[in-house]
Backbone as CSV, one residue per row, in Angstrom:
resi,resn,N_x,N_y,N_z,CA_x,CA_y,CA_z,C_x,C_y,C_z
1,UNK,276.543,5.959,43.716,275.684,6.630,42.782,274.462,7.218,43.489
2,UNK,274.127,6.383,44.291,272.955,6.939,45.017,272.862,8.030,46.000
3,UNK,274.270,7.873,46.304,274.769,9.447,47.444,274.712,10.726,46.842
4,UNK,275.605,10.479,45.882,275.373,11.564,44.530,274.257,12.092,44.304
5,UNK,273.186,11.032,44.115,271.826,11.766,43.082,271.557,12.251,44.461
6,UNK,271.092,11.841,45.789,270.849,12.267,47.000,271.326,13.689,47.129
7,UNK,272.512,13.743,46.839,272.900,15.226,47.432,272.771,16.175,46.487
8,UNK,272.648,15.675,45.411,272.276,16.646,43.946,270.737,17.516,44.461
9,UNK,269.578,16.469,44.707,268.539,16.100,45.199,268.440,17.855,46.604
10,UNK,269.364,17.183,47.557,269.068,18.375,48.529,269.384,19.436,48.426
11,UNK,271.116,19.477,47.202,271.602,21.037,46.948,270.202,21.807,46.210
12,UNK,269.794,20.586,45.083,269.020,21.543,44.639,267.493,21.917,45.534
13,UNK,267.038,21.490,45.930,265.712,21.765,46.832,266.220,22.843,48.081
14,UNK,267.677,23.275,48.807,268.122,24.430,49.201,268.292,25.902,48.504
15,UNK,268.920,25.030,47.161,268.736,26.405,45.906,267.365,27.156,46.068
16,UNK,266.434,26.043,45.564,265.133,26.618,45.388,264.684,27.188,46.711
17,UNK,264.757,26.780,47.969,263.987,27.291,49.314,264.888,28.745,48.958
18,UNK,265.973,29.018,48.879,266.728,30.239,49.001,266.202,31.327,48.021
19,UNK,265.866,30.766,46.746,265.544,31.814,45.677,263.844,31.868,46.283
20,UNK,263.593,31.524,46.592,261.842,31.489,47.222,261.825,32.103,48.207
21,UNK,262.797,32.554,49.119,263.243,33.358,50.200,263.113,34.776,49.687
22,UNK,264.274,34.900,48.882,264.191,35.848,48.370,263.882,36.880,47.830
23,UNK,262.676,35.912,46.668,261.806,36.603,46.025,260.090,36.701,46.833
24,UNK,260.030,36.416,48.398,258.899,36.371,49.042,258.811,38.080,49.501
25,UNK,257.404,38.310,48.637,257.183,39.784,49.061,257.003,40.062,50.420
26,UNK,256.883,39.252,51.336,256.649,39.513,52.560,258.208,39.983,53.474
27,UNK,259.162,39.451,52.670,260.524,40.161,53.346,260.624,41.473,52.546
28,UNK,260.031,41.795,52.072,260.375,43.392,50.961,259.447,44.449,52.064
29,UNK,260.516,45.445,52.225,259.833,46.616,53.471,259.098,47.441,52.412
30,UNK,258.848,47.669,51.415,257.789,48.155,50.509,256.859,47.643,49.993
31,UNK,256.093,46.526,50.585,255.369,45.776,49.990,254.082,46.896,50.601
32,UNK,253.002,46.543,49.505,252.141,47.600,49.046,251.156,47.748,50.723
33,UNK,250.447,48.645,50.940,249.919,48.839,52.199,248.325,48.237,51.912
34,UNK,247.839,47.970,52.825,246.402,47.295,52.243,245.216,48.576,51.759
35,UNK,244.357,47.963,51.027,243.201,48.738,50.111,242.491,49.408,51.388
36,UNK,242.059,51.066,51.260,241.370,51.731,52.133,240.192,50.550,52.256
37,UNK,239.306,51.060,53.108,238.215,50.341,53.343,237.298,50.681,54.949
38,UNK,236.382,50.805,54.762,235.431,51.865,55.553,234.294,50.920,55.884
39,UNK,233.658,51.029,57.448,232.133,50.902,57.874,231.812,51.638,57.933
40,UNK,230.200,51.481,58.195,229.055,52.592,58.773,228.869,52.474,60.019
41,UNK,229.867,51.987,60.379,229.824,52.067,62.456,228.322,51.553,62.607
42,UNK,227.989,51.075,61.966,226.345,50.244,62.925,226.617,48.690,62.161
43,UNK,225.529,48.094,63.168,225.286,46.315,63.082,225.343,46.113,61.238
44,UNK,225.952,45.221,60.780,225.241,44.630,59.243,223.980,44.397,59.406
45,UNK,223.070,44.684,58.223,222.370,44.886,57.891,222.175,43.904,56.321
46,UNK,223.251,44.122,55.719,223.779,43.258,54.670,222.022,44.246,53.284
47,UNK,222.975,45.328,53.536,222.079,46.293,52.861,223.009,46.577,51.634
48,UNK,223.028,47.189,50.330,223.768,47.789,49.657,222.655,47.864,48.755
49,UNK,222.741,49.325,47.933,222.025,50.045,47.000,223.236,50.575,45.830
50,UNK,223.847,49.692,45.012,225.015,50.193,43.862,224.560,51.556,43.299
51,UNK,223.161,51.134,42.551,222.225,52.091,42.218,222.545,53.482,42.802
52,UNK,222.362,53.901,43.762,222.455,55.368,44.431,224.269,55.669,44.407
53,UNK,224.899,54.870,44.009,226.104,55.785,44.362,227.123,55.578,42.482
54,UNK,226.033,55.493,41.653,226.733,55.448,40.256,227.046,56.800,40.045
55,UNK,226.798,57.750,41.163,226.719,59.354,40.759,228.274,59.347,40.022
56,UNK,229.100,58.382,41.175,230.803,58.636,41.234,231.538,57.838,40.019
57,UNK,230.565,57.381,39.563,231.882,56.323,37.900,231.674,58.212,36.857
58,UNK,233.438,58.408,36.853,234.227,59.155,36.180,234.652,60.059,36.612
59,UNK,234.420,60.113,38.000,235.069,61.300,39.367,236.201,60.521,39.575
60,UNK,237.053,61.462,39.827,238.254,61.032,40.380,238.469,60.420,41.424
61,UNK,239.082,59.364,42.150,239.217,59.103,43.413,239.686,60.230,44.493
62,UNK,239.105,59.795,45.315,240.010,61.275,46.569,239.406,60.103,48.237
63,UNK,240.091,60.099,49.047,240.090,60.072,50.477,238.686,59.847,50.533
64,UNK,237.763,60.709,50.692,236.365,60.953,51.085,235.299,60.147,50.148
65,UNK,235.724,59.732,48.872,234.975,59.323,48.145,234.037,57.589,48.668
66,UNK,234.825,56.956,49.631,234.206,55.792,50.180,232.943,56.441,50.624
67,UNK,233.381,57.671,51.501,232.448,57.828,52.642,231.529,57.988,51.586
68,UNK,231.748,58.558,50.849,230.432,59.320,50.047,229.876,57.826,49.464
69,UNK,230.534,57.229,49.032,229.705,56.168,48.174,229.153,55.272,49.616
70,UNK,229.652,54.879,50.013,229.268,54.474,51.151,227.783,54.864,51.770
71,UNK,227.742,55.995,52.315,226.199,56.905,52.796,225.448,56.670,51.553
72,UNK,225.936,57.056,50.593,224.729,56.909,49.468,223.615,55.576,48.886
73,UNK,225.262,54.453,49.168,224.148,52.823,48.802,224.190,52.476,49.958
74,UNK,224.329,53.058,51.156,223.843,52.494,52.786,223.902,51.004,52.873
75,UNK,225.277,51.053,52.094,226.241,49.742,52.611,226.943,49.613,53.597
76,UNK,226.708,47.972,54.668,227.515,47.942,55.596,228.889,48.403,55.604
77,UNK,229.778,47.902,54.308,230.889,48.835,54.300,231.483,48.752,53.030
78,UNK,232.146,49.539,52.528,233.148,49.934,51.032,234.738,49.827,51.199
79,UNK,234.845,49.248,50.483,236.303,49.264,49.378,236.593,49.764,48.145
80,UNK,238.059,50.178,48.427,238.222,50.334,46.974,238.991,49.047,46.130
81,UNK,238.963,48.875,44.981,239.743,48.039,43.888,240.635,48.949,43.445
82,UNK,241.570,48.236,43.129,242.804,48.507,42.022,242.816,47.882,40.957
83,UNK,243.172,47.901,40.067,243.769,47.158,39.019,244.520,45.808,39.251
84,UNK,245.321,46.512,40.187,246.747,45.304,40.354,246.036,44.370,42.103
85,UNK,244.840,45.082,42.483,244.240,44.616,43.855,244.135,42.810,43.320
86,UNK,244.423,42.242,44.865,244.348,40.888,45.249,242.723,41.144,46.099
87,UNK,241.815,40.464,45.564,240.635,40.669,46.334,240.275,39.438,46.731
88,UNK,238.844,39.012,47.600,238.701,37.684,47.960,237.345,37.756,47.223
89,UNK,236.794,36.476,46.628,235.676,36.325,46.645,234.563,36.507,46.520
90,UNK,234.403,36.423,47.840,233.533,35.712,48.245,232.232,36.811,48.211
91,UNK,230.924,36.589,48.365,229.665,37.739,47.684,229.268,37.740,49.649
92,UNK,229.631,39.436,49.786,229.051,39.308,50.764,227.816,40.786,50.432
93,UNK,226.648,40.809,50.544,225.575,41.584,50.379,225.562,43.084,50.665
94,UNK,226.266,42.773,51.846,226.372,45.009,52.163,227.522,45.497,52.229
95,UNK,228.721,44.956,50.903,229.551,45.402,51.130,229.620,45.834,49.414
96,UNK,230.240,47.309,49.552,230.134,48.331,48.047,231.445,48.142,47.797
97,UNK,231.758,48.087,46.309,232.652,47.726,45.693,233.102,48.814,45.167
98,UNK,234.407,50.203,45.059,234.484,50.991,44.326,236.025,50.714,43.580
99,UNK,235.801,51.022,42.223,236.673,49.933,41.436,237.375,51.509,40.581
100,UNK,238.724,51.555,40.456,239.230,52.538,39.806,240.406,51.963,39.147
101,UNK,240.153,52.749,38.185,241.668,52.462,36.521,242.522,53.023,37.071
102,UNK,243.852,52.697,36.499,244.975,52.987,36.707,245.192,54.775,36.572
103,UNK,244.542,55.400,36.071,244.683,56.505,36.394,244.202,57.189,38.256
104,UNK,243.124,56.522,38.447,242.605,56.388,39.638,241.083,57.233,39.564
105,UNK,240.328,56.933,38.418,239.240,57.481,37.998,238.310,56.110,38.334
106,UNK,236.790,56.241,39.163,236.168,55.430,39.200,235.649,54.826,37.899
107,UNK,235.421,53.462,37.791,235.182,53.082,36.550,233.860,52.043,37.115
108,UNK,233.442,51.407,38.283,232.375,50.863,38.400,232.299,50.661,40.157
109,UNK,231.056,51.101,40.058,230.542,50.567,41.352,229.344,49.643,41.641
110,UNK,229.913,48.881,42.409,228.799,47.356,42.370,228.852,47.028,43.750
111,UNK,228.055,46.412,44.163,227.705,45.232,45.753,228.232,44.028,45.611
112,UNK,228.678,43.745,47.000,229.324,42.092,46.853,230.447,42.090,47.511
């Protein structure tokens, strides 16, 4: 009886490693490319001004738009958000946050 439940035991814990295999986005060759993200090529400073770059909530996203928000709150450096974005954390001071809806229209810009 005990061999039994034993091997019940390992078929199933192989099942599961296999379907966990499977479904690990890291074997999928389309897994999403990481969020743009830009410095100001100089030392932190751990500067950011949100304030100066609200020009951009309801402009469309485009390529250049970091830079621009970027120079404007003379943040160490910018990202963008997604919707579906995995972000970390953690509050770091000179780094600009540019956050866009699923259409890809800015909807907020903040520090942190």
């Amino acid at each position: 009886m005990k061999t039994r439940r034993l091997a019940f035991i390992v078929w199933t814990l192989a099942a599961c490693m296999a379907a966990g295999a499977a479904a690990d986005p890291g074997n999928d060759a389309s897994a999403a490319t990481p969020l743009p993200r830009i410095d100001g090529g100089q030392p932190p400073r751990s500067l950011c001004n949100a304030q100066a770059a609200q020009f951009l909530i309801g402009q469309p996203y485009s390529p250049s738009t970091l830079a621009q928000a970027l120079t404007a709150a003379g943040a160490d450096t910018a990202r963008l958000l997604r919707p579906d974005s995995f972000i970390t954390k953690e509050y770091m001071r000179g780094r600009l946050n540019v956050t866009v809806d699923t259409g890809n229209q800015i909807v907020r810009v903040h520090c942190g």
